[in-house]
N, C-alpha and C positions, 0 to 999 in steps of 0.2 A: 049148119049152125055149129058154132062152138061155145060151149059150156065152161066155165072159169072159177074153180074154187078156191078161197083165199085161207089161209089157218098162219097162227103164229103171232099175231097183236100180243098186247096186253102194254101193263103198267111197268114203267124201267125208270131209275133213277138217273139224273146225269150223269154221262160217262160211261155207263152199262150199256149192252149190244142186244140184240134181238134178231131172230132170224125170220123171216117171213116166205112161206111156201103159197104156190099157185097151183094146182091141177089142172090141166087142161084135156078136155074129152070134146070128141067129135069130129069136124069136119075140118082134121089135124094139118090134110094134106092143103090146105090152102094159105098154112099161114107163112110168116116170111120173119117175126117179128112178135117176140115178147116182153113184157115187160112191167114199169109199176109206176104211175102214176099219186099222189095224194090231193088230199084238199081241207085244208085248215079251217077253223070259221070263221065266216065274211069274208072267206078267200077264193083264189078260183081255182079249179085242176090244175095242178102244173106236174112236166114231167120231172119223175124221180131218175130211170134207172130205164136203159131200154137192153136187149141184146138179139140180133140175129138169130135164124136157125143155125146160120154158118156159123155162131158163136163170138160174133162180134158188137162189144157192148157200148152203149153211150151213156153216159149220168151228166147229171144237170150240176153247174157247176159246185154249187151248195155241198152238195155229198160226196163230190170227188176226192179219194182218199180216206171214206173212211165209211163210203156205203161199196157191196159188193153184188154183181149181178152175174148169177149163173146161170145155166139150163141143163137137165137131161132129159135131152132126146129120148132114150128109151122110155122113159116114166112122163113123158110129157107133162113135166114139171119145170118151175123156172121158181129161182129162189133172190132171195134181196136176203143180206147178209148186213147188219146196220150198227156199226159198232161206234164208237166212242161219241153215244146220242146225246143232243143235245135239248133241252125245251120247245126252240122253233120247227124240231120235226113233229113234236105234237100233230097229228092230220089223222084223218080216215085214209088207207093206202088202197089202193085200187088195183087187183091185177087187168092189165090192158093186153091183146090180141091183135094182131092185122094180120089181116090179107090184103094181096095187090089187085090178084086176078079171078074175080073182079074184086074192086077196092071195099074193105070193110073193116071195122069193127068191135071189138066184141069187151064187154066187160065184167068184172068179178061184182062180187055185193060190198066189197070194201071191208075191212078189220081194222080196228081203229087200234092207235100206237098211240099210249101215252107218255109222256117223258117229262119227270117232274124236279125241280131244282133244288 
């Protein structure tokens, strides 16, 4: 089992940045893949911001350029770095987990990101 903890929401005005951390504890050695998902309302999940253990990252086009996805390894943390925000990121952000072998998983409680115009 892996455990996911999200810190760093809050209220930001257009234009303003926000950083968002994950913790991740547990069954460390299985994952392959971290990252951050949100979900706006009347919306569905959609992905934000992924990145490998090897440290290679994917973001969804919306954010490309101006969201950023890290990770450290040693602190099994994985951060979303979200700068020049706009109102439509508005969402609850979700830190998300996988494993391959065997395939799973796993998610945060969500911190909700306001962004007001």
């Amino acid at each position: 089992q892996v455990r996911l903890v999200e810190s760093g929401g809050g209220l930001v005005q257009a234009g303003g940045s926000l950083r968002l951390s994950c913790a991740a504890s547990g069954r460390m050695s299985r994952l392959n893949a971290l990252g951050w998902y949100r979900q706006a309302p009347g919306k569905q999940r959609e992905l934000v911001a992924t990145i490998t253990t090897g440290g290679i990252p994917n973001y969804a086009d919306s954010v490309k350029g101006r969201f950023t996805i890290s990770n450290d390894n040693a602190k099994n943390t994985v951060y979303l770095q979200m700068n020049s925000l706009k109102p439509e990121d508005t969402a609850v952000y979700y830190c998300y987990a996988r494993s391959l072998y065997p395939f799973d998983v796993y998610w945060g409680q969500g911190t909700q990101v306001t962004v007001s115009s």
